[in-house]
N, CA and C of each residue as an Amber inpcrd file, in Angstrom:
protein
   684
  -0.4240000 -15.1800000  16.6420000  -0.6450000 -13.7360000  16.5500000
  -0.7290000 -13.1510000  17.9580000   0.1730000 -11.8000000  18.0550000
  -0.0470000 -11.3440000  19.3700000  -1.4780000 -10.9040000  19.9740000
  -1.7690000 -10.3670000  21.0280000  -2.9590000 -10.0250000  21.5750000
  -2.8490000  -8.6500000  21.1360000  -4.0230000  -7.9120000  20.9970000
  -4.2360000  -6.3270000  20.9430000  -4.7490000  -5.7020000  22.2070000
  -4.8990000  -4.9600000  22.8150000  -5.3350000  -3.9830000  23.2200000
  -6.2870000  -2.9190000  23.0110000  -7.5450000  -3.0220000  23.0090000
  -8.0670000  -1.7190000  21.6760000  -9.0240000  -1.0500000  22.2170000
  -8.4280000   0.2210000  22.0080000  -9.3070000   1.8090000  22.2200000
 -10.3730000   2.0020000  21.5840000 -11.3600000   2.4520000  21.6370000
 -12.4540000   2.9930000  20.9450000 -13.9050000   3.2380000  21.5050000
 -14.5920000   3.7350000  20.9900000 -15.9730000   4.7110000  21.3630000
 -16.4230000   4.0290000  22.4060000 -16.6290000   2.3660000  22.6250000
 -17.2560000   1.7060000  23.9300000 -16.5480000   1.6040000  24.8370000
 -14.9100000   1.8250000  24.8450000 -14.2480000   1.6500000  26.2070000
 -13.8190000   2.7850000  26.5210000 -14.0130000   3.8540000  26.2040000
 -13.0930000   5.2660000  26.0990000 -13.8240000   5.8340000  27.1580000
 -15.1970000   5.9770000  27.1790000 -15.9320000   6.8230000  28.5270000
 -15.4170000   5.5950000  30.1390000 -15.4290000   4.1770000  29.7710000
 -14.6650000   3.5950000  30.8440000 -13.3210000   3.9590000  30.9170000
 -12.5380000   4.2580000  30.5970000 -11.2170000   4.5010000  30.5900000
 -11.3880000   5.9710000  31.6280000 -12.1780000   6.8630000  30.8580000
 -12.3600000   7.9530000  31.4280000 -12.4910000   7.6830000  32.9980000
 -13.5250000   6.9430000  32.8970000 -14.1560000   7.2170000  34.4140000
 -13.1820000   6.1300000  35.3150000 -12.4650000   5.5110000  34.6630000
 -11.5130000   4.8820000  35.5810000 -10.4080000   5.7030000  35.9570000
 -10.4340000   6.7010000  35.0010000  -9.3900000   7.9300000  35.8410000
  -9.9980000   8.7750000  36.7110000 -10.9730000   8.7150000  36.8730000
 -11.5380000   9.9580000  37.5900000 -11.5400000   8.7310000  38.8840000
 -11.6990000   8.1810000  38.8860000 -12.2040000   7.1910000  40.2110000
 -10.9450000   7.2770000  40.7610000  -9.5460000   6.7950000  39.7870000
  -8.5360000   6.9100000  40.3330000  -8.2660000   7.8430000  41.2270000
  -8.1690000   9.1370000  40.5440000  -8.0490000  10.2600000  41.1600000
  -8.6140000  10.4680000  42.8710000 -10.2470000  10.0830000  42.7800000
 -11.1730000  10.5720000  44.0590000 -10.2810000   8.7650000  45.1410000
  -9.8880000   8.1830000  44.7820000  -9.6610000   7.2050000  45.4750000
  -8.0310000   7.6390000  46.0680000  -7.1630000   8.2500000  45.3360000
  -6.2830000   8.4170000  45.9290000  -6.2200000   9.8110000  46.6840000
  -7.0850000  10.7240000  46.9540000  -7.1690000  11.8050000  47.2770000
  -8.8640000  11.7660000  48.5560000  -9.0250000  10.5060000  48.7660000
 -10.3660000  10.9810000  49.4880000  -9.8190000  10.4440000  50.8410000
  -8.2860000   9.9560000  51.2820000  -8.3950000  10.3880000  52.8190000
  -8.2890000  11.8130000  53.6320000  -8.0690000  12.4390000  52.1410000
  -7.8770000  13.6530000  52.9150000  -9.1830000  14.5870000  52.5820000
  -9.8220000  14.4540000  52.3060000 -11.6300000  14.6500000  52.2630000
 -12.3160000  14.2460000  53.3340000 -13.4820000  15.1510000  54.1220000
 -13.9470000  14.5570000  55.2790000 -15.0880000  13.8920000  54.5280000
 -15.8000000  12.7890000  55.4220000 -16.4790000  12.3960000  55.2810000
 -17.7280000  12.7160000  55.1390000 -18.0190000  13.6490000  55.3940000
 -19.5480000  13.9780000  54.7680000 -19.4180000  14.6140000  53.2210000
 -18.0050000  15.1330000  52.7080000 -18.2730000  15.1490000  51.8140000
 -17.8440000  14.2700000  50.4940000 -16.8410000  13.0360000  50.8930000
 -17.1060000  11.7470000  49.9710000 -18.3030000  11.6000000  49.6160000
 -19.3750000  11.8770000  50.1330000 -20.4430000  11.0540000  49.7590000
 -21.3610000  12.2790000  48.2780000 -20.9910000  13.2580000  48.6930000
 -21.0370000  14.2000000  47.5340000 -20.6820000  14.0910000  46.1800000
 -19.1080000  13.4480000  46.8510000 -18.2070000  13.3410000  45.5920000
 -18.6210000  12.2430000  44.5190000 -18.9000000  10.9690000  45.4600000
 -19.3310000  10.0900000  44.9770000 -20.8330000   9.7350000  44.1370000
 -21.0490000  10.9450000  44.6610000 -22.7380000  11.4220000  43.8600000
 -22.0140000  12.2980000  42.3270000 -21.2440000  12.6710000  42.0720000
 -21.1780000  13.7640000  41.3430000 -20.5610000  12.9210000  40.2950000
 -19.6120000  11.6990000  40.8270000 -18.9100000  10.8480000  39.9040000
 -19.6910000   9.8380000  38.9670000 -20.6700000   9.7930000  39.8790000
 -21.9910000   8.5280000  39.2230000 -22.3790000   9.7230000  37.5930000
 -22.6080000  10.6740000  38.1940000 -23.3730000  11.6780000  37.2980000
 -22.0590000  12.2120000  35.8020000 -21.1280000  12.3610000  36.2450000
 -19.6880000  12.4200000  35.2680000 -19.7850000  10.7720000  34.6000000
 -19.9900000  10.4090000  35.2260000 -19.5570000   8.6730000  34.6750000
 -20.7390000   8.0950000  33.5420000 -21.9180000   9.0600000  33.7700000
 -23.6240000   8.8530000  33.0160000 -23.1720000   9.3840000  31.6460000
 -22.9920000  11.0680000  32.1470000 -22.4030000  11.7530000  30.9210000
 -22.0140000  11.4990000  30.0740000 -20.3390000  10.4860000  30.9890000
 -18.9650000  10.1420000  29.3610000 -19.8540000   9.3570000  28.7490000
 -20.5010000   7.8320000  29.2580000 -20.8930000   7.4480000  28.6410000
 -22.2590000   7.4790000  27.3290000 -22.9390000   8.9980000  27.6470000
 -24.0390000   9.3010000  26.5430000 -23.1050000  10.0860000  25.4640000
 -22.0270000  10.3940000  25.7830000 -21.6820000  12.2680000  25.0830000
 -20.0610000  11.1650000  24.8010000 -19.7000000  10.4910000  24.8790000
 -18.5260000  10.0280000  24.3970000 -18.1810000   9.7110000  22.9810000
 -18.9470000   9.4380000  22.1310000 -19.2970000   9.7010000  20.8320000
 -18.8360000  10.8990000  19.8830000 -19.6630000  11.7760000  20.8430000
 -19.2190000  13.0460000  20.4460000 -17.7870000  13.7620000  20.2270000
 -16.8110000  12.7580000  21.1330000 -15.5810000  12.9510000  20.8600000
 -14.5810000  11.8790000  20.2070000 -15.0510000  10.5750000  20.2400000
 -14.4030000   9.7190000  19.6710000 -15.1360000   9.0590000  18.6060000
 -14.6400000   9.3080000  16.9680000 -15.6910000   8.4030000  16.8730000
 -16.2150000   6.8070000  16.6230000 -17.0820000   6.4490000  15.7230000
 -17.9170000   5.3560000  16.8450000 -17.1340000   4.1880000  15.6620000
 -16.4920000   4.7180000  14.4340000 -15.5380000   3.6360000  13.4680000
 -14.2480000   4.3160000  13.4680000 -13.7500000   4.4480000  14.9590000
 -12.0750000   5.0110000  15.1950000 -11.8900000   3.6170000  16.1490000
 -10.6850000   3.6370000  15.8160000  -9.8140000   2.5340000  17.0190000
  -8.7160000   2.5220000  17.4130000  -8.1470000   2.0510000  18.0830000
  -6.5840000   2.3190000  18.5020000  -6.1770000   1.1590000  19.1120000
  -5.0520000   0.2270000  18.4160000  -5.1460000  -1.0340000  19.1690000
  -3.7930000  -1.1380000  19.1610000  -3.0890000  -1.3140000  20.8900000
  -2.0990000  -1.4800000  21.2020000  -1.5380000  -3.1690000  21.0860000
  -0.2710000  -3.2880000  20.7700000   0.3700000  -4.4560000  20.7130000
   0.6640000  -5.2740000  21.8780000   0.5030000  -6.3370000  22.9270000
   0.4860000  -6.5380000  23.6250000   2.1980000  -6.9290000  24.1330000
   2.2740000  -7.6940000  22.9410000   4.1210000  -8.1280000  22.8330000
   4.6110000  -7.0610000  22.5540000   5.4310000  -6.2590000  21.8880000
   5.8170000  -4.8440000  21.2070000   5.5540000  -3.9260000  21.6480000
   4.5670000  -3.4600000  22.3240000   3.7810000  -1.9270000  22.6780000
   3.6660000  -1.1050000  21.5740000   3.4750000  -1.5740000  20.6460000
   3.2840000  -0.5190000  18.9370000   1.9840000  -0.3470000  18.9980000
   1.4580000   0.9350000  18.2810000   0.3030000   1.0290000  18.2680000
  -0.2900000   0.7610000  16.9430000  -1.6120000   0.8510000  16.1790000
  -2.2000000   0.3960000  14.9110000  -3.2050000   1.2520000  15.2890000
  -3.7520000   1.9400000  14.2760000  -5.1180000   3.0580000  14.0990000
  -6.1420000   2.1990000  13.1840000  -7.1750000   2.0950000  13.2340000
  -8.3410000   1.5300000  12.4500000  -9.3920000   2.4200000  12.2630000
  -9.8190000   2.5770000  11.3090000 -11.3090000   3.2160000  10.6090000
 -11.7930000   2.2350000   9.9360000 -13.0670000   2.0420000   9.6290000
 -13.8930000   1.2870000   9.5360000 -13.3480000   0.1000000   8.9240000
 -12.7640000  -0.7960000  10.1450000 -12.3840000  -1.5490000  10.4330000
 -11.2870000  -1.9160000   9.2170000 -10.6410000  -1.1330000   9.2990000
  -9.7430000  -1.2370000   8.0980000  -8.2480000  -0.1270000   8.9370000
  -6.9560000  -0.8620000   8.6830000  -6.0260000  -0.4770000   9.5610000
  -5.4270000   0.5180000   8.4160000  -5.4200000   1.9660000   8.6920000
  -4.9990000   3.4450000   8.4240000  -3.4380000   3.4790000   8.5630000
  -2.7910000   2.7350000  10.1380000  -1.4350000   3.2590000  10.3350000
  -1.1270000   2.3750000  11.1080000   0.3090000   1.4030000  10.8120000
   1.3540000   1.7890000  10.1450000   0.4220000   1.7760000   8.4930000
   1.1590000   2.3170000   7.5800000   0.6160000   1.7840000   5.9550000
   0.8800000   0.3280000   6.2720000   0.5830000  -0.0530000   5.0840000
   0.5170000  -1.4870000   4.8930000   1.4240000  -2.0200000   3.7600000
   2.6610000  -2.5670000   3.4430000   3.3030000  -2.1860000   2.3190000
   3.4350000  -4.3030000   1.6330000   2.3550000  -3.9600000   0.5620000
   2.2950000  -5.7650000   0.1090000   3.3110000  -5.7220000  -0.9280000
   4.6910000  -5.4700000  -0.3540000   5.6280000  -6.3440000  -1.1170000
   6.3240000  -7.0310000  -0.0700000   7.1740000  -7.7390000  -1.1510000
   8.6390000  -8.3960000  -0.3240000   9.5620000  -7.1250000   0.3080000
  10.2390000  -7.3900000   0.6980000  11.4820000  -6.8920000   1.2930000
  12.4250000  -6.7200000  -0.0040000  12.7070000  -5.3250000   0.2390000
  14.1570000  -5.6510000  -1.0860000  15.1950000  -6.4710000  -0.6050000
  15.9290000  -7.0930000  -1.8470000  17.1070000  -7.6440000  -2.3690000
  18.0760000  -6.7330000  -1.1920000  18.8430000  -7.8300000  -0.4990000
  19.3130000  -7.0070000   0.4870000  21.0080000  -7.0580000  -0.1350000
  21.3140000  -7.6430000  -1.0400000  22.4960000  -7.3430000  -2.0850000
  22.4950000  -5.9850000  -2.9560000  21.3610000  -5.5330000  -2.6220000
  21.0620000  -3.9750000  -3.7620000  21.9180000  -3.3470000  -2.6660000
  22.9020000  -2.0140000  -2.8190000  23.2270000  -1.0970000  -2.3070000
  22.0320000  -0.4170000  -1.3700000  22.5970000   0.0360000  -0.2100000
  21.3960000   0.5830000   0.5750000  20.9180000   2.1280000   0.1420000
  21.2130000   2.4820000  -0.9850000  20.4550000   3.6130000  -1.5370000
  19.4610000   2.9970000  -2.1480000  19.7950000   2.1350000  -2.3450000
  19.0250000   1.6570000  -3.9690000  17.7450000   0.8920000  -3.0000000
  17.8050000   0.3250000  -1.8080000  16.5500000  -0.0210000  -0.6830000
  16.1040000   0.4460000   0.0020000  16.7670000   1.8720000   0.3730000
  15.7160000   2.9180000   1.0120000  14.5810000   3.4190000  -0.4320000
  15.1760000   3.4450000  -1.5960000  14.2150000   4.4760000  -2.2610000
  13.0860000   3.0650000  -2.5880000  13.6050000   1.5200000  -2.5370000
  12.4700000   0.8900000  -2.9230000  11.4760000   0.8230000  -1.6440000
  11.8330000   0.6090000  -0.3360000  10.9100000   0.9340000   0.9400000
  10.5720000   2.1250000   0.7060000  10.8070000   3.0010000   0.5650000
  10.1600000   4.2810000   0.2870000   9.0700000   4.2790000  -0.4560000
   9.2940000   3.7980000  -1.8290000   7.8760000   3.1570000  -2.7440000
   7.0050000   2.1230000  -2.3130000   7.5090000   1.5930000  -1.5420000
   6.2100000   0.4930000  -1.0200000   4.9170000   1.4630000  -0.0590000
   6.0760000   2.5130000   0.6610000   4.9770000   3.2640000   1.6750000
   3.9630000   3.5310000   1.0350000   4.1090000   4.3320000  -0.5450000
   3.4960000   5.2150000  -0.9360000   2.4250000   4.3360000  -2.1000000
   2.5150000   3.1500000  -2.3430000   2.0930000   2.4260000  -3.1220000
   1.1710000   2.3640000  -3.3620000   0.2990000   2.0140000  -2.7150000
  -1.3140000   2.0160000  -2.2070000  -1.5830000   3.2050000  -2.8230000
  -1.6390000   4.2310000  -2.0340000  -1.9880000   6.0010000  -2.6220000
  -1.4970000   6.3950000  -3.8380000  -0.4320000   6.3830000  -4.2760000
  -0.0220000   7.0430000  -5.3170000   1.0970000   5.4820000  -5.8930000
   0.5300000   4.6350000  -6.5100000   1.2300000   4.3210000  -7.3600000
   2.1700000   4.8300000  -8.4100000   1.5570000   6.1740000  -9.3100000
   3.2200000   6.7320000 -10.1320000   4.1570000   7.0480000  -9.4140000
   3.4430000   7.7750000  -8.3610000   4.7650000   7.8710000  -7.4810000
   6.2320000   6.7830000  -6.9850000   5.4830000   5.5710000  -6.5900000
   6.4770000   4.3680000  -6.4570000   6.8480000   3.9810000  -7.8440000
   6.4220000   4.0580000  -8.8480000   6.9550000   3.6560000  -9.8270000
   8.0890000   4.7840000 -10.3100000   8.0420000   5.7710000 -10.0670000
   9.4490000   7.2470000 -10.5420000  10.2420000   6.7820000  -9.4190000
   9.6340000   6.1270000  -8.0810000  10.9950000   6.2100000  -7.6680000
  11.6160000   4.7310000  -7.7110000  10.9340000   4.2050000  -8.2360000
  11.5200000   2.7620000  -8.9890000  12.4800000   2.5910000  -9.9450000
  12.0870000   3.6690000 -11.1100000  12.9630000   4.4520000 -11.7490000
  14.2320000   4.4690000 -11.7360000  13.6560000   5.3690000 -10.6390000
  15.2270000   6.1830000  -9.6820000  15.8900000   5.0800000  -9.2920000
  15.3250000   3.8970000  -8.8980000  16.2690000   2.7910000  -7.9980000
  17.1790000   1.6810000  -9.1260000  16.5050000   1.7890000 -10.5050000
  16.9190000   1.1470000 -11.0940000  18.6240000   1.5260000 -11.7600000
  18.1820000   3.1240000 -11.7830000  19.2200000   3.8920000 -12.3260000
  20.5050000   3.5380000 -11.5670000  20.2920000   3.7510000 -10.0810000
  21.0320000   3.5550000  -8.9760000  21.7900000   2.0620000  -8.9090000
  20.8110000   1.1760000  -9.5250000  20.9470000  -0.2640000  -9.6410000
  22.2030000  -0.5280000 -10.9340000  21.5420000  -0.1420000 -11.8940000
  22.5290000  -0.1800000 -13.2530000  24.1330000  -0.0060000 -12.8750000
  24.1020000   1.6370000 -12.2670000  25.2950000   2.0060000 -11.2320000
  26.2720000   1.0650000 -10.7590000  25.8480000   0.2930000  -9.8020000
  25.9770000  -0.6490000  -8.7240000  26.4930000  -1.8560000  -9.7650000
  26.0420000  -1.9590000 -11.0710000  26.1190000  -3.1040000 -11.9190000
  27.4100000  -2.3960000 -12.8310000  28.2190000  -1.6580000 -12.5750000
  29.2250000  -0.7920000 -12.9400000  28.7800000   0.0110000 -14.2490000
  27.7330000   0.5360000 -14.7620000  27.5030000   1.2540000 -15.4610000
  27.4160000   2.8460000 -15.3320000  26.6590000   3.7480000 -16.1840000
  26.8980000   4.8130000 -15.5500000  25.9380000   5.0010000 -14.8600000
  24.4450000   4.5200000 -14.9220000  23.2310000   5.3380000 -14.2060000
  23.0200000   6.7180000 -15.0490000  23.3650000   7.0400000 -15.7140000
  22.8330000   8.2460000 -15.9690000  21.7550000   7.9300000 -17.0510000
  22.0840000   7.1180000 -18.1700000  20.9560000   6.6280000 -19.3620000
  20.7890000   5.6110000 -19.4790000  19.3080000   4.9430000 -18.4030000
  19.0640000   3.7350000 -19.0440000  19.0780000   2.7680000 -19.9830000
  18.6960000   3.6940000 -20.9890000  18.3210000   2.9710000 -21.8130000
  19.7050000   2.3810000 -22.8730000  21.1470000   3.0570000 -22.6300000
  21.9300000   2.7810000 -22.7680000  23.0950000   2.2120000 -22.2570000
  22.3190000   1.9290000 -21.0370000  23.1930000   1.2690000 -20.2840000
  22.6800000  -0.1950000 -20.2000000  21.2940000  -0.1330000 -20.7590000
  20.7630000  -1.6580000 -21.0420000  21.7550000  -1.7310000 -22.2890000
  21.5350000  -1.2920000 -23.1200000  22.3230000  -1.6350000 -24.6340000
  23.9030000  -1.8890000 -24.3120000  24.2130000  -1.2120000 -23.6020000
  25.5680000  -2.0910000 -23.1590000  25.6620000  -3.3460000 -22.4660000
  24.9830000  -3.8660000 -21.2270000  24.5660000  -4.9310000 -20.9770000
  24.5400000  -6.0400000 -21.8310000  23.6810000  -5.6170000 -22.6160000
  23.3360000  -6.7840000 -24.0800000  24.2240000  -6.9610000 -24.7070000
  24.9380000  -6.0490000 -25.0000000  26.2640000  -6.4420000 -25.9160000
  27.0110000  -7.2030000 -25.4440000  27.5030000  -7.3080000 -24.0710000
  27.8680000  -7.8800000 -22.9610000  27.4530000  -9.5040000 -23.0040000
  26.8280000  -9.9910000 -23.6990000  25.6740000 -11.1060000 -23.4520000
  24.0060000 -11.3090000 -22.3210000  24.1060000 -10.0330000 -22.0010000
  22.4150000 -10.2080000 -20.7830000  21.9380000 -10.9910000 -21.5730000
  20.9660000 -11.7710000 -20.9840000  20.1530000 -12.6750000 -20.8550000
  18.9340000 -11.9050000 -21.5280000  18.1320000 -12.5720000 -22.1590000
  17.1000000 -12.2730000 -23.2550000  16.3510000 -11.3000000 -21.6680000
  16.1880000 -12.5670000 -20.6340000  14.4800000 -12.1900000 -20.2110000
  15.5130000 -11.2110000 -18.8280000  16.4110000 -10.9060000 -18.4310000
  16.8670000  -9.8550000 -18.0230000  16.9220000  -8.3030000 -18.5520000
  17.0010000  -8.5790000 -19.5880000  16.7390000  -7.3490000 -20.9500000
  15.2830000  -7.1900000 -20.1680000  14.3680000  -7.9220000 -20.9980000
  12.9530000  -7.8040000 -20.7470000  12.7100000  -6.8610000 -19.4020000
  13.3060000  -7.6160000 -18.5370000  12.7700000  -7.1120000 -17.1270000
  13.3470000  -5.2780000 -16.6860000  14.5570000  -5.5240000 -17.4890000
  15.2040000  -3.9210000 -17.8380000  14.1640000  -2.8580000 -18.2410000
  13.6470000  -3.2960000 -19.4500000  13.2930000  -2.3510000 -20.4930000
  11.8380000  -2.6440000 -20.0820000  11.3130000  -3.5890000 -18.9850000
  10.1580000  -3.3330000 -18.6880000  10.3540000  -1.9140000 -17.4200000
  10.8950000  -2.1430000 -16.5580000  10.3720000  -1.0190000 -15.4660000
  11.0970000   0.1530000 -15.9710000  12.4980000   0.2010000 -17.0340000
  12.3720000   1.6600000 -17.8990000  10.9400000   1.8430000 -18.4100000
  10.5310000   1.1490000 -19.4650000   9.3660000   2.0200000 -20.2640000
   8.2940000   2.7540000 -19.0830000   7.9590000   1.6040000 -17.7440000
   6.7280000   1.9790000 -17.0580000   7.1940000   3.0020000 -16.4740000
   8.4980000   2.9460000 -16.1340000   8.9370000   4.2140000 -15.5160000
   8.6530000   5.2630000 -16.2070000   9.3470000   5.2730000 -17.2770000
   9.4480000   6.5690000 -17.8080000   8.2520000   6.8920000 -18.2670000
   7.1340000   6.3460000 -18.4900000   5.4530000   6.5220000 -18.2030000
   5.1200000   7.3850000 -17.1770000   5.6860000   7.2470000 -15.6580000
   5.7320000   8.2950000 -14.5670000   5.8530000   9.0910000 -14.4450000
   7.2380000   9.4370000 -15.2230000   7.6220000  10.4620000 -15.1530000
   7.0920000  11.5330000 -16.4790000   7.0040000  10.9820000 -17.1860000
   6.8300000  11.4410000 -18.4540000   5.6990000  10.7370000 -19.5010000
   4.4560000  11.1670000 -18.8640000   3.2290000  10.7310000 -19.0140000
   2.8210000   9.5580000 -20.5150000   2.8250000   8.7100000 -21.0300000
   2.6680000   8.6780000 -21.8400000   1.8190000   7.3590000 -23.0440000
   2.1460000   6.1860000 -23.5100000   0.8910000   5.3760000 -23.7850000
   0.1920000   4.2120000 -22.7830000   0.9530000   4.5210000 -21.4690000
   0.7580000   3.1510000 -20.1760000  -0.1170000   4.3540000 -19.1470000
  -1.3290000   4.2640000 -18.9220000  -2.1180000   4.6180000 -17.9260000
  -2.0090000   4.4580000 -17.0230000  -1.0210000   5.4390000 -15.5420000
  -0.8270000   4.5330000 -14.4450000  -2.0260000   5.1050000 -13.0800000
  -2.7370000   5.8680000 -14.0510000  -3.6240000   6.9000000 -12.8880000
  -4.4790000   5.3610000 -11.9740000  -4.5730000   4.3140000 -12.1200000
  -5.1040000   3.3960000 -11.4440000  -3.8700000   2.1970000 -11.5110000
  -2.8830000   2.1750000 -11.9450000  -1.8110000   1.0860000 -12.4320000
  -1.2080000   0.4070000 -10.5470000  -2.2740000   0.2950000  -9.8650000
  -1.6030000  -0.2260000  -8.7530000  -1.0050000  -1.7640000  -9.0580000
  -1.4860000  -2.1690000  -9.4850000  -1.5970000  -3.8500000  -9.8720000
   0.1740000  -4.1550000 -10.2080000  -0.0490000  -2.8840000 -11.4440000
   1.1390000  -3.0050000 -12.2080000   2.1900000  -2.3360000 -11.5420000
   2.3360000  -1.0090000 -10.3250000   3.0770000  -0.8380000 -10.0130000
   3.8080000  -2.0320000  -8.6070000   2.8280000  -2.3820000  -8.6230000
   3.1470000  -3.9100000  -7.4670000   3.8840000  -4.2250000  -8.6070000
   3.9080000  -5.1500000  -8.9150000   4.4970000  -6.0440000 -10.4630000
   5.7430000  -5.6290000 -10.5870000   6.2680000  -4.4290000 -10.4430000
   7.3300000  -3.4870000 -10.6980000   8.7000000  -4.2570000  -9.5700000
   8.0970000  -4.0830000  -8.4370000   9.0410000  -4.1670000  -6.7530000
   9.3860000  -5.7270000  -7.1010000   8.6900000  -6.9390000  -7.5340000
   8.8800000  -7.6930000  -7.9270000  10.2610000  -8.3800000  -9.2290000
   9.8960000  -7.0080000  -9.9810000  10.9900000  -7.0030000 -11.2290000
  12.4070000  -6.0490000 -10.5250000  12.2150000  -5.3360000 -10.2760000
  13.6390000  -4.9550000  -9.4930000  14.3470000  -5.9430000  -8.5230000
  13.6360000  -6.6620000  -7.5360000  14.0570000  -7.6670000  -6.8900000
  14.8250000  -8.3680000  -7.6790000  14.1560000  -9.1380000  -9.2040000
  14.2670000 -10.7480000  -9.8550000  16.0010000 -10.0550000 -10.1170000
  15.6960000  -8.2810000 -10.8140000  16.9490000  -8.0040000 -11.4830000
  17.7730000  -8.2660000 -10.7870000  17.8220000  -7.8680000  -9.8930000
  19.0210000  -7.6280000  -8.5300000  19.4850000  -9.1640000  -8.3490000
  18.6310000 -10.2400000  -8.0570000  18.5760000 -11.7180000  -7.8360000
  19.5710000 -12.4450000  -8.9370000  19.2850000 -11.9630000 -10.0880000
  19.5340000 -12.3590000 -11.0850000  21.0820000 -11.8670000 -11.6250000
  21.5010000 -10.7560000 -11.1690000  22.9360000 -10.2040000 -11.8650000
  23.4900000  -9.9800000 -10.3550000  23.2280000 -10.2300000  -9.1340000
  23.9900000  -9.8370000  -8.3050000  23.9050000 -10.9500000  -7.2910000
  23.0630000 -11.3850000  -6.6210000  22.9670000 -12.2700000  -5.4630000
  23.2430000 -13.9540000  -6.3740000  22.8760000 -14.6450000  -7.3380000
  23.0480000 -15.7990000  -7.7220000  24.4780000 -15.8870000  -8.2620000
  24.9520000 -14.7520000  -8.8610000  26.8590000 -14.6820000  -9.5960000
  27.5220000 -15.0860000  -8.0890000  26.9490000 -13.9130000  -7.0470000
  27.9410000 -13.8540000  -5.6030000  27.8560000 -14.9930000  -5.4900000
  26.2310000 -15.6510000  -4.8290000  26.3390000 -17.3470000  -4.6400000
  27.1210000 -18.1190000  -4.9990000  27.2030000 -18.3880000  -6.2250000
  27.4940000 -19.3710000  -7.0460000  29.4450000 -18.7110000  -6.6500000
  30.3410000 -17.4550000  -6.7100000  31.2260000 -17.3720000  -6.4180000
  32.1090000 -18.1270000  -5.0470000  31.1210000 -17.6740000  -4.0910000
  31.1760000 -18.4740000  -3.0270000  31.7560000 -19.7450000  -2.5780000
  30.2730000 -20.0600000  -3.6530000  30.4890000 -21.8680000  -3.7060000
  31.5740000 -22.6550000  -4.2980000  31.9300000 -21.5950000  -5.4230000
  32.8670000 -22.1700000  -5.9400000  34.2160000 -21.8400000  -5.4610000
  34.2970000 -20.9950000  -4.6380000  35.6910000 -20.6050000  -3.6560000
  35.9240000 -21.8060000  -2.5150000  34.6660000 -22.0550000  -2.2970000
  34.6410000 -22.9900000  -0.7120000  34.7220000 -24.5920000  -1.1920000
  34.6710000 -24.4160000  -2.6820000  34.0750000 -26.2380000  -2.6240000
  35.2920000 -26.6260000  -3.1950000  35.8020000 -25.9450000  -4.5760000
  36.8370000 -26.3410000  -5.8750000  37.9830000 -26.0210000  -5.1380000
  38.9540000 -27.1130000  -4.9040000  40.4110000 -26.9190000  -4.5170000
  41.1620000 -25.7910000  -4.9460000  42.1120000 -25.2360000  -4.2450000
  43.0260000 -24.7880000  -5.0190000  43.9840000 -24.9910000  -6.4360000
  44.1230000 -26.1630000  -6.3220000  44.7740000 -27.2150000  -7.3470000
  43.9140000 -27.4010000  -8.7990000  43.0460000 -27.6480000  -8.6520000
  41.5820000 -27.7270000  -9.1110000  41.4500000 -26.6260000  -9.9620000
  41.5440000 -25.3250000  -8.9910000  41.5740000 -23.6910000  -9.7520000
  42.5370000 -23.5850000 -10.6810000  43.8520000 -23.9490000 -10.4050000
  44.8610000 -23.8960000 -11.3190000  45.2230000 -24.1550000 -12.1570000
  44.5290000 -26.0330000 -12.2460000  44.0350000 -26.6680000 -13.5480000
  43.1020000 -26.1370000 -14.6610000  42.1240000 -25.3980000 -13.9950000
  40.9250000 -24.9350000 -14.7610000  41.2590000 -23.5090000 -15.3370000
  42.0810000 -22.5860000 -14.7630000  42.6280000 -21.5320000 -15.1450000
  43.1610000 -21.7250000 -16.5350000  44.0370000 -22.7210000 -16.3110000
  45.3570000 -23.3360000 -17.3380000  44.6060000 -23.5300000 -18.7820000
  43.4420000 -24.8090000 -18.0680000  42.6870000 -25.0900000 -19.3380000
  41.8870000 -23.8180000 -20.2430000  41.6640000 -22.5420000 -19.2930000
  40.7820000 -21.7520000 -19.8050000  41.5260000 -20.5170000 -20.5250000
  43.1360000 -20.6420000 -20.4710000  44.0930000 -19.7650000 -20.9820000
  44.4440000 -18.5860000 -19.8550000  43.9500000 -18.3440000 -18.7090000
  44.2620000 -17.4030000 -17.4810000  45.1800000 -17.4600000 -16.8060000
């Protein structure tokens, strides 16, 4: 883990007064000498101050902790990190179309705070997803029913007609309670992933493999046998 850097209520009046020192240090050859010693009286007394009255401006469960590797910064309140958010999923399926992974990073931001929110736009990503799976996107719920007819997979269905129903709970309030449903809207980023995993990244795989491994000759035979 990198090193931090960190701002807050006990180093902030030092910080201060290390600028002010700066300042009288690069500016006191041209100060006569009887009155450095003024200055240096007045700085003791500024330097007493930050440190009683520094509080007053920063407060005493704020933090600010710079990245030592990176130079990024991180905000903390009581002892709990505010900014960047914190987003506890995976990474989307990087085979999803990049519409369809901005709107799921988009829902991770918001996750924490407003779970319905990531779940409508989960929704939204699935619709986008179906799309991508050459359907229309416009009606879920019929574009699962085409799927199936198709042969989908029992527990692909499932995972369909699970983040439709919760979705459409979001959007359209109704027997799934999501006013606390963080748990379950986590659960969600998970099931869009498996979908995506499941009808798009393991078919490609497996295409791949079978381009790079099975002869040409091989293909031609198997074509033959399969009537193609």
């Amino acid at each position: 883990m990198s090193q931090q850097q960190w701002f807050n209520v006990h180093n902030a009046s030092d910080a201060a007064n290390h600028i002010l020192k700066h300042v009288f240090y690069d500016y006191r050859k041209q100060i006569q000498d009887y009155q450095q010693k003024a200055i240096e009286s007045f700085l003791g007394e500024v330097e007493a101050a930050n440190k009683r009255h520094m509080s007053e401006f920063v407060p005493v469960n704020f933090s600010v902790a710079t990245c030592s590797a990176c130079g990024d910064i991180s905000i903390w309140v009581q002892k709990e990190i505010v900014y960047p958010k914190q987003t506890p999923v995976a990474a989307p399926n990087l085979d999803m179309e990049q519409a369809i992974q901005d709107l799921y990073i988009e829902a991770s931001t918001i996750v924490v705070d407003s779970p319905k929110g990531a779940t409508a736009l989960l929704r939204l990503a699935l619709q986008l997803l179906l799309k991508q799976l050459g359907k229309s996107g416009n009606n879920i719920n019929n574009d699962i029913k085409e799927l199936v007819l198709e042969g989908l997979s029992p527990k692909i269905q499932q995972a369909l007609d699970l983040l439709r129903v919760v979705g459409n709970n979001a959007v359209h309030p109704g027997q799934i309670d999501l006013e606390d449903g963080r748990d379950i809207a986590l659960k969600l980023f998970h099931v869009l992933n498996f979908i995506a995993d499941e009808m798009i990244t393991k078919p490609k795989e497996l295409d791949l493999l079978y381009s790079d491994v099975v002869p040409e000759e091989t293909k031609k035979h198997i074509n033959e046998r399969d009537g193609k």
